[in-house]
C-alpha positions as CSV (number, residue, x, y, z in Angstrom):
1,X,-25.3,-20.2,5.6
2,X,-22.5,-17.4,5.4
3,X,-22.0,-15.0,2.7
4,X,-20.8,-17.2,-0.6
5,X,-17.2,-17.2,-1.4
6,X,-17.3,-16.2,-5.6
7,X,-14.6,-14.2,-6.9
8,X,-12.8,-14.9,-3.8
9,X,-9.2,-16.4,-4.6
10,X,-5.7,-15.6,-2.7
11,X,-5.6,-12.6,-5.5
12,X,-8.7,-10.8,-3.8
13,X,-7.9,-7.2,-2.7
14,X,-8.3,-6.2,1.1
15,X,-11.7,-4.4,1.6
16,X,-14.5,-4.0,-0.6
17,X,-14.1,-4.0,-4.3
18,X,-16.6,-4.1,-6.6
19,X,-16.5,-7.3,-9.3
20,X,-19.2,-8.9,-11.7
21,X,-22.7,-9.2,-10.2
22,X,-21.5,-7.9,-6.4
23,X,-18.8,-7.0,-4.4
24,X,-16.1,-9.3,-2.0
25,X,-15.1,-7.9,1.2
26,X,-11.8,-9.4,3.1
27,X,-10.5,-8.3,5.8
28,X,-7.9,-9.6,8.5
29,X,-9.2,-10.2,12.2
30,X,-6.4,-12.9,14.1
31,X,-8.8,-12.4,16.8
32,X,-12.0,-12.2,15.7
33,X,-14.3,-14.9,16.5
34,X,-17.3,-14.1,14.0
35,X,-17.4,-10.9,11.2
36,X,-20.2,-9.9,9.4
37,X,-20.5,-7.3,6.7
38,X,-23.3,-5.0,7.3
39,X,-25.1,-4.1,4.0
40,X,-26.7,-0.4,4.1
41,X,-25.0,1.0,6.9
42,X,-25.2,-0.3,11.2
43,X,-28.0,2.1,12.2
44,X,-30.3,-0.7,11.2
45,X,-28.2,-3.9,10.7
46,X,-29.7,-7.1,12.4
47,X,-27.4,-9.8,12.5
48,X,-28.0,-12.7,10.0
49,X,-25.7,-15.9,9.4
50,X,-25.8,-14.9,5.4
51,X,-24.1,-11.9,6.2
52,X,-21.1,-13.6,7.9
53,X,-17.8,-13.7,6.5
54,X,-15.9,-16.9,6.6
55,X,-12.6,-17.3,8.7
56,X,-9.2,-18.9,6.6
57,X,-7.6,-20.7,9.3
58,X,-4.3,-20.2,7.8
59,X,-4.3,-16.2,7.3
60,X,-6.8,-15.1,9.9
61,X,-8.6,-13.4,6.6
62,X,-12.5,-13.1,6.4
63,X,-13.7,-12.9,2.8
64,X,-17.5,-13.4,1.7
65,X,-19.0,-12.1,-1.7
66,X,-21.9,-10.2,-2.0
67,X,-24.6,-10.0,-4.8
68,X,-25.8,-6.7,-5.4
69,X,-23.6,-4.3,-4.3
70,X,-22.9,-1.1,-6.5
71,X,-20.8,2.2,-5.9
72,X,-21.9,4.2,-3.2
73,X,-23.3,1.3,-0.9
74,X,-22.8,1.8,3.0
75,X,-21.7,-1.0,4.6
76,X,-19.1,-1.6,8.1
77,X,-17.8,-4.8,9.5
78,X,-19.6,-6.2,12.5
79,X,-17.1,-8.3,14.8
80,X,-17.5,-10.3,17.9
81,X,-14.3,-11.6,19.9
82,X,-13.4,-12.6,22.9
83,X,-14.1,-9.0,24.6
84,X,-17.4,-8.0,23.0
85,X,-19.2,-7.3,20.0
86,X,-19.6,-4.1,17.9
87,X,-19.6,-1.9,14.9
88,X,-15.8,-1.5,13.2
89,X,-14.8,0.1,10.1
90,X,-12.7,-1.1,7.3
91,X,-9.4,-0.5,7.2
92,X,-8.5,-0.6,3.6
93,X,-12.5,1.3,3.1
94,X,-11.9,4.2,-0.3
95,X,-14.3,6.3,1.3
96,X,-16.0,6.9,4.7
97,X,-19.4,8.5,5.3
98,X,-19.0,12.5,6.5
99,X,-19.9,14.0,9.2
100,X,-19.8,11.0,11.5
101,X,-17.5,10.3,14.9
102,X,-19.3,7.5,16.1
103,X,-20.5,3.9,13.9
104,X,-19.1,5.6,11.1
105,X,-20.1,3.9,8.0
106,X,-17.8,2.9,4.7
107,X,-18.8,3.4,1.4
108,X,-17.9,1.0,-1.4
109,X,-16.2,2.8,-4.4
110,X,-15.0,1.6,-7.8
111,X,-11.3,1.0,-7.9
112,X,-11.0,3.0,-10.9
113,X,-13.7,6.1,-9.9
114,X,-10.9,8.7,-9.4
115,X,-9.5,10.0,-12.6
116,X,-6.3,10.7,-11.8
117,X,-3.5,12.8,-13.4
118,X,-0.2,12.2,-12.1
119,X,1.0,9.6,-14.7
120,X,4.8,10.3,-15.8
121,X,5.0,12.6,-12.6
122,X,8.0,12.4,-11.0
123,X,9.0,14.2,-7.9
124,X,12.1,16.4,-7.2
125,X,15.4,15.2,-6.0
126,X,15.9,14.7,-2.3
127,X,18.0,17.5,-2.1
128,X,16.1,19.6,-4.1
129,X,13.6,19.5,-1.9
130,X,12.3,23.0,-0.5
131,X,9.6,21.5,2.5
132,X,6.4,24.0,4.1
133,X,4.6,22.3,6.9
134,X,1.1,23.0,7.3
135,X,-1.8,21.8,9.1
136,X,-5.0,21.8,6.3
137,X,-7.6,22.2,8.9
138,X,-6.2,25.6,10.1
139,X,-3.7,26.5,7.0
140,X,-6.3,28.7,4.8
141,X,-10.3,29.0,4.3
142,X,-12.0,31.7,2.8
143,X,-15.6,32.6,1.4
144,X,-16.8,33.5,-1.9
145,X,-16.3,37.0,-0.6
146,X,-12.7,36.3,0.7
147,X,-13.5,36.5,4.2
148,X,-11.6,34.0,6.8
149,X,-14.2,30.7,7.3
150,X,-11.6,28.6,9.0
151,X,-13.6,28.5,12.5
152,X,-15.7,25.6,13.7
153,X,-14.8,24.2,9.7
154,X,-13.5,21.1,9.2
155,X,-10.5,20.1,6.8
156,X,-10.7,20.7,3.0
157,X,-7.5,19.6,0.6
158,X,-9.2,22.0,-2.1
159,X,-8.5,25.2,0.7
160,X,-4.5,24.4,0.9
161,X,-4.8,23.6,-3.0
162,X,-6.2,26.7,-4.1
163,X,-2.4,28.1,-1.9
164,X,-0.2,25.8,-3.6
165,X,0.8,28.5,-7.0
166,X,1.4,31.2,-3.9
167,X,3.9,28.8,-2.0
168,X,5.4,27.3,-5.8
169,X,6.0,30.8,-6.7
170,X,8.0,31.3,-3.1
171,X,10.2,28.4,-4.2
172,X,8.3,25.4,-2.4
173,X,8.2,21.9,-4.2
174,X,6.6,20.2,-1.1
175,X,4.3,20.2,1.4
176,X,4.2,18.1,4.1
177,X,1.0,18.4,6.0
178,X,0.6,17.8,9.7
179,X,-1.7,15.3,10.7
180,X,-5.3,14.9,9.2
181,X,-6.8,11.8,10.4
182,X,-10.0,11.3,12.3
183,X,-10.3,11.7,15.8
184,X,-12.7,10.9,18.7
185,X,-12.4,14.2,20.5
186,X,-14.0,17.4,19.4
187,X,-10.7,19.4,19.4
188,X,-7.1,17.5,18.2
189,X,-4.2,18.3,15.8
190,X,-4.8,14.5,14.4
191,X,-2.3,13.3,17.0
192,X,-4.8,11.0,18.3
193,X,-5.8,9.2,15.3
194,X,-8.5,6.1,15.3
195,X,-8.1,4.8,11.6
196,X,-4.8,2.9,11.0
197,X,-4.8,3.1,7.4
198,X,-5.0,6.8,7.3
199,X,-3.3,9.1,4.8
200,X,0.1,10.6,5.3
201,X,1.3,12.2,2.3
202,X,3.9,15.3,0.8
203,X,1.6,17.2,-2.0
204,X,4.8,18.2,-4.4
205,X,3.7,21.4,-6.3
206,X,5.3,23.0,-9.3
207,X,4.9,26.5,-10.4
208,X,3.0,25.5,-12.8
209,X,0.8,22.5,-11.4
210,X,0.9,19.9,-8.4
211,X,0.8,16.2,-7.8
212,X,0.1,14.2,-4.7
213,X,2.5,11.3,-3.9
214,X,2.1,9.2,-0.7
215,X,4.5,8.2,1.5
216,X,2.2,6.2,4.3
């Protein structure tokens, strides 16, 4: 029997969100021919009808609820199509586990587990606008001593973060960062992405403070 379809109405979000008692998962797969959600991770998923997400003709949408589930539980899509079969991650997933390339697993977060602080933020005029490019990978990194630590270390927002008051007090309002999605190779400026719902944003900072707004 696949997974049950509780919760699930035209209303339910893409991904994995977390309601009463569980968790629904949709996703869209046009050509999918089965998807299951695989609970705790893939390294030691073994297929099972009850995991299997059930197909709406009319959207191409997968949706299936899942008892059980709470924050911080692993899961990944399992699809088979016409081509193969294998281990794909959610698009629409709030988090991804680190330091993996390969079978990479999502983790299911609360909707509501950020506390942000950007209400009644508004950003500058267009032509206001004073733009700094930079790539957050390479842009600044140092220790507790203040030595350079940007080699062979990966991407860190809170390194171009702790920059922003230097470039605010040079007159910048924005920052638009070069590409920082994930990548399959072990050296890439993010060119090369393999998520398709990956961030693309301009951090707008203020002498005083900064906000993040997205634009993709």
């Amino acid at each position: 029997m696949a997974a049950a379809q509780d919760h699930i109405n035209d209303a339910t979000p893409m991904g994995a969100t977390l309601v009463d008692g569980g968790a629904t998962f949709r996703v869209w797969a046009p050509g999918a021919l089965e998807v299951h959600v695989a609970l705790g991770g893939i390294e030691n998923f073994v297929l099972s009808a009850a995991d299997a997400l059930v197909r709406n003709a009319a959207n191409s949408h997968w949706t299936g609820f899942f008892p059980g589930v709470q924050d911080g539980s692993k899961y990944c899509f399992w699809v088979r199509g016409p081509g193969g079969s294998g281990a794909k991650r959610d698009p629409r997933a709030r988090e991804l586990e680190p330091n993996s390339v390969q079978d990479t697993d999502c983790i299911v977060r609360a909707r509501d587990s950020y506390p942000w602080h950007d209400h009644g933020f508004a950003p500058p005029h267009f032509n206001d606008l004073v733009v700094y490019q930079l790539h957050i990978g390479v842009f600044r990194a140092v220790d507790a001593a203040g030595s350079d630590r940007r080699l062979g270390r990966v991407s860190k927002y809170l390194d171009a973060i702790e920059r922003v008051h230097y470039l605010a007090d040079l007159g910048v309002n924005a920052i638009q960062p070069l590409p920082f999605v994930e990548f399959w190779t072990t050296s890439s400026q993010g060119y090369n992405g393999t998520t398709f719902s990956r961030p693309n944003a301009i951090m707008v900072c203020r002498p005083v403070n900064w906000r993040s707004m997205s634009i993709g």
